[in-house]
C-alpha positions as CSV (number, residue, x, y, z in Angstrom):
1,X,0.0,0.0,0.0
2,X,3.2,2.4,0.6
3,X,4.1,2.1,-2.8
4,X,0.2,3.0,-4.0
5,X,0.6,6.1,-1.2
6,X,4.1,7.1,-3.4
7,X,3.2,7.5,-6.0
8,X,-0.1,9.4,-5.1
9,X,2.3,11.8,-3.4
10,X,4.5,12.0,-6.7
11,X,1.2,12.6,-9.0
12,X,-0.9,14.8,-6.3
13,X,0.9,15.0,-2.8
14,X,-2.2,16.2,-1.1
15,X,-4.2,12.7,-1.6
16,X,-1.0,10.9,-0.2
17,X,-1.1,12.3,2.8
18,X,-4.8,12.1,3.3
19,X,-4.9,8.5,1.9
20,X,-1.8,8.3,5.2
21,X,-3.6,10.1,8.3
22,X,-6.6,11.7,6.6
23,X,-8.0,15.3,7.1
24,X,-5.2,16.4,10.2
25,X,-3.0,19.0,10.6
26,X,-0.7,17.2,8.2
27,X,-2.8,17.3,5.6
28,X,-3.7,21.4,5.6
29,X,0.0,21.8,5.8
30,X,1.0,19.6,2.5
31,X,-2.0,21.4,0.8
32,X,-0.6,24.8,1.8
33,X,3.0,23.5,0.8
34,X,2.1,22.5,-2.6
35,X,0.2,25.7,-3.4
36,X,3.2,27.2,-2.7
37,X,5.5,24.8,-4.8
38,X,4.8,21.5,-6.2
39,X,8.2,20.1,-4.8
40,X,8.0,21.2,-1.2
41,X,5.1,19.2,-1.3
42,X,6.3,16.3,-3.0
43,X,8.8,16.2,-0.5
44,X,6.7,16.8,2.3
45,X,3.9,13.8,1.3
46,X,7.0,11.5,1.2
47,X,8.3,12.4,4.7
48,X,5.2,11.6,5.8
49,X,4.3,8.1,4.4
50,X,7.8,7.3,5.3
51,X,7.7,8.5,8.7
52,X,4.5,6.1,9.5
């Protein structure tokens, strides 16, 4: 399932992360990331699936 969660977080960070823990904090903060560049939250949506 990680690997499904990757490459969601590649393609649309935002859904990676929710598909991880759902509508948190986390989430908000990947969406605001990636509005403000794709690759901070690229990076950001990986940290997180790895992390858990």
């Amino acid at each position: 399932m990680d690997i499904i969660r990757i490459i969601f977080a590649v393609i649309l960070p935002p859904v990676g992360v929710f598909l991880q823990v759902g509508l948190g904090l986390q989430f908000w903060i990947n969406i605001v990331l990636t509005l403000l560049g794709y690759i901070p939250g690229i990076i950001h949506a990986i940290w997180i699936i790895a992390r858990r």
